[in-house]
N, C-alpha and C positions, 0 to 999 in steps of 0.2 A: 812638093814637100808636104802639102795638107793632108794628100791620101795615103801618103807614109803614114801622117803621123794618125790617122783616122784606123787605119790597117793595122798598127801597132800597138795601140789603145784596146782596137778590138779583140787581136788575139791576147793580149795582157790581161783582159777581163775574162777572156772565155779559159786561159787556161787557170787563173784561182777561181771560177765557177765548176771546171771538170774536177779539179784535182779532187778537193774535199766529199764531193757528192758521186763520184765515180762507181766505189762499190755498193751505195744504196741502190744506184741506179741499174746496174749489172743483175740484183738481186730481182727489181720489179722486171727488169725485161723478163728475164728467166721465172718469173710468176705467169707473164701474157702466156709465155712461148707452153706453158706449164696446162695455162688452160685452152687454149684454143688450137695448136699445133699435133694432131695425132702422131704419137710415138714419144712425144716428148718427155711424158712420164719416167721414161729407162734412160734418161742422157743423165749424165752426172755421176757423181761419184755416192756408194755405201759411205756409213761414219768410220767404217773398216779400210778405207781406203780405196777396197775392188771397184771397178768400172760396169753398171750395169751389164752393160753391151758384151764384156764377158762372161758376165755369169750368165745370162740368158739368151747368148748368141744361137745354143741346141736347143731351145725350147720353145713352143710358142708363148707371144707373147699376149696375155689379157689386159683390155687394159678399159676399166669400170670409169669412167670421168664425170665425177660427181662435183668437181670446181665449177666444169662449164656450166652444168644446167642448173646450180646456186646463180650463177652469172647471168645467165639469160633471163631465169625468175626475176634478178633485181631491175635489169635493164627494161623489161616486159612492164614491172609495176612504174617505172620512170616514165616509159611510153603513156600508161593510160591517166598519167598526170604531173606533167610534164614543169617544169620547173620554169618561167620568164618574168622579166624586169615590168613592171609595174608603178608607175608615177602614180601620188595621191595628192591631192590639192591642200596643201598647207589649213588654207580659210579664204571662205566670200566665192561669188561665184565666177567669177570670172579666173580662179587660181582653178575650179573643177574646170574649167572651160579648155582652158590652159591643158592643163595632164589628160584630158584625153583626145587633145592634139597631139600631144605626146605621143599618148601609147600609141594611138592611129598612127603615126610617123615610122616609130621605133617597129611598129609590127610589119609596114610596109616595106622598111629599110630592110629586115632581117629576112622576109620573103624573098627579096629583089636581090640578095648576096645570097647565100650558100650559110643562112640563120640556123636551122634546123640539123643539117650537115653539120654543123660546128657542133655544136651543143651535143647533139647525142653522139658524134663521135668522141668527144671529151668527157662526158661520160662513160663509154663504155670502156674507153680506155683506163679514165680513172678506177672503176669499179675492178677488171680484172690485171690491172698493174698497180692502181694505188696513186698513177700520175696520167693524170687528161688536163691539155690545153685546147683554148680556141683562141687567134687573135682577134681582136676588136679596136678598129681605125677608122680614117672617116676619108671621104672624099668627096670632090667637089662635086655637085649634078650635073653641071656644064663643062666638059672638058678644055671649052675656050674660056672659062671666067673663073679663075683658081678662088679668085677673093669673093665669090657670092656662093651661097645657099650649101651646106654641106648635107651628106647622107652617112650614115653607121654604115659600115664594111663588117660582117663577121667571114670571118676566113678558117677554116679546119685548119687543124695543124696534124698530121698524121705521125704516129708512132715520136708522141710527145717526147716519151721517158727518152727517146735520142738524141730529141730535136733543140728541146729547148731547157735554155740552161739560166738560172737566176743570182744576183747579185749575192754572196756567198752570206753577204752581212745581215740579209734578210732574217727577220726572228717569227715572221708570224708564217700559219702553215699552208696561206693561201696568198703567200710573196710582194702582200698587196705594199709591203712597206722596202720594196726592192729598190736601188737606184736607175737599175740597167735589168734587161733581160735580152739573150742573143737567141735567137732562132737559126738554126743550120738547116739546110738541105741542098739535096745533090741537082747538079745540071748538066747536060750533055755539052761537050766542048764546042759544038756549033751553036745549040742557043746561046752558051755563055758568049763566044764572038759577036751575036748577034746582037744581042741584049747589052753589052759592057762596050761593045767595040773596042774589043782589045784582045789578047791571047793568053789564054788560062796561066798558060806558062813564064807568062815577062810576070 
């Protein structure tokens, strides 16, 4: 009865998280697919109504893509100065002592997961959709001693604007005031058995 009722919670949040955010979301996929996807250009409809794909089906098609390489410029300037979290020591020395155990921590933590990978795929997603995540979790360092010493997990989220969907009630534009946020993605019905011990379909 728990995973009912955990199952049922979940899809109750994710579908008042789709519903209201659904065509924003539809519009940034169709921005990615806009700038990165060659041909993409001619998918859609004129303000006329006609369908690209027939007015230009006898004609060759040009096609100039000046989004991308705005896109790339921005991402290129992000590369050569790159955006990471930073502790500063309040006061006295032993708080500087402090924060730059920290950041030595935090920088080895984010080496040692898939740090770099997150962040600039979430960026670049943000930059030519408008929506880039990375998760950030922790785990133990000994897999036999749950209750001792923890480490930062940064984790990619790939093709966010799909994946991940935030608490509807949220007001600010970086969700940090969200109650919930679900992350979706796909698994093949043998890992899932493997992984759940169970069958996609019960």
């Amino acid at each position: 009865m728990e995973n009912d009722d955990f199952h049922a919670t979940a899809l109750a949040r994710f579908n008042a998280a789709y519903g209201p955010a659904q065509g924003v979301r539809e519009m940034c996929s169709a921005a990615a697919r806009f700038c990165w996807i060659p041909g993409s250009q001619y998918e859609g409809q004129t303000l006329g109504g006609s369908k690209y794909d027939d007015l230009v089906k006898n004609y060759p098609k040009f096609e100039i893509n000046k989004v991308r390489g705005e896109v790339l410029r921005i991402i290129g300037e992000y590369q050569n100065s790159r955006i990471a979290a930073q502790f500063r020591p309040s006061a006295g020395d032993a708080s500087e002592e402090l924060a730059d155990k920290l950041n030595g921590k935090l920088k080895a933590d984010a080496q040692d997961s898939l740090g770099t990978e997150a962040r600039e795929n979430a960026f670049k997603e943000g930059v030519s959709s408008g929506y880039g995540c990375y998760r950030l979790t922790t785990t133990a360092e000994d897999d036999e001693d749950e209750d001792g010493p923890r480490r930062v997990v940064f984790a990619p989220v790939y093709d966010a604007v799909r994946a991940v969907w935030f608490d509807p009630d949220s007001k600010t534009p970086d969700k940090s005031d969200s109650k919930y946020a679900l992350e979706i993605y796909s698994i093949t019905p043998q890992r899932y058995k493997q992984e759940y011990k169970t069958d996609p379909a019960s």
